[in-house]
N, C-alpha and C positions, 0 to 999 in steps of 0.2 A: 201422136207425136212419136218420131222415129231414132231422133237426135239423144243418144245416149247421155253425150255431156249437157244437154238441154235437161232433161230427166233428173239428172243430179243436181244441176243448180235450182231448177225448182222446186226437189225434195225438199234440198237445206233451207230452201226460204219459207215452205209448207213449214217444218218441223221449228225452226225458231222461230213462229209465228204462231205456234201452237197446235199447229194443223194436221197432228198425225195422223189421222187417215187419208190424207189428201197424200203428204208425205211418201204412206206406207203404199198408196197405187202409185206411185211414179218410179218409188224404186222397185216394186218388180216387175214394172214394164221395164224397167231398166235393164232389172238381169234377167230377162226375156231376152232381149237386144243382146245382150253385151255379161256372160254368165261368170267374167273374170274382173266385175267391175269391182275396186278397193272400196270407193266410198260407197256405194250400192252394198254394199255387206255390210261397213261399217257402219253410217245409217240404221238399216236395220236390225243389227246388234244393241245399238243404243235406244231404240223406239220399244225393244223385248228387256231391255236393263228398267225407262222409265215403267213399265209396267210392270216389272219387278219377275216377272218370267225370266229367271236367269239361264233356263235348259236351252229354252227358245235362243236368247244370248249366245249362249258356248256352240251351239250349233251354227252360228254365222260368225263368230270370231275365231273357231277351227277354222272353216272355210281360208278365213284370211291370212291364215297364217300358210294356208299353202300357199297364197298368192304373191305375200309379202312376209317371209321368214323373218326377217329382219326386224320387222316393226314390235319394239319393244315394250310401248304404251299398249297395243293392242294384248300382246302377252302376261303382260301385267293385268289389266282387266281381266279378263280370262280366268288369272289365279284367286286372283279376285273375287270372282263368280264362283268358281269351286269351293272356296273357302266360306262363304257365307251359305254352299248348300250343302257343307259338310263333308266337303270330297275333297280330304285333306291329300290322300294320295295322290291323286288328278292335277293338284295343284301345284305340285312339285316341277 
């Protein structure tokens, strides 16, 4: 499958279905295709939160803050993630 926004609607129904590995191979086929994708990161960021790998986390919700500065709930997670792994300065 080649269709990037295909890729992403099938992650989202993998992962609220339970399915994150199914999920987790679609969205990097995804950003294989497509390496500036927002939900493709965000996705991913969240599938590294459920597993409580928050370094994994801040490493794709950096990503998205280059793509999407603006996105405030993303930045908020973020602080989030720092704060629970004690990276009080980061979090600022």
């Amino acid at each position: 499958m080649n269709d990037p926004q295909t890729l992403v609607k099938l992650s989202s129904l993998a992962l609220s279905r339970g399915f994150t590995d199914i999920g987790e191979k679609a969205i990097d086929r995804n950003l294989a295709l497509d390496n500036r994708s927002f939900y493709a990161y965000s996705f991913k960021a969240q599938i590294f939160e459920f597993r409580n790998d928050l370094a994994s986390a801040n490493t794709n919700r950096i990503k998205l803050l280059e793509i999407a500065p603006w996105n405030t709930s993303n930045m908020l997670q973020l602080a989030t993630n720092y704060l629970k792994l004690g990276e009080k300065e980061k979090a600022v």
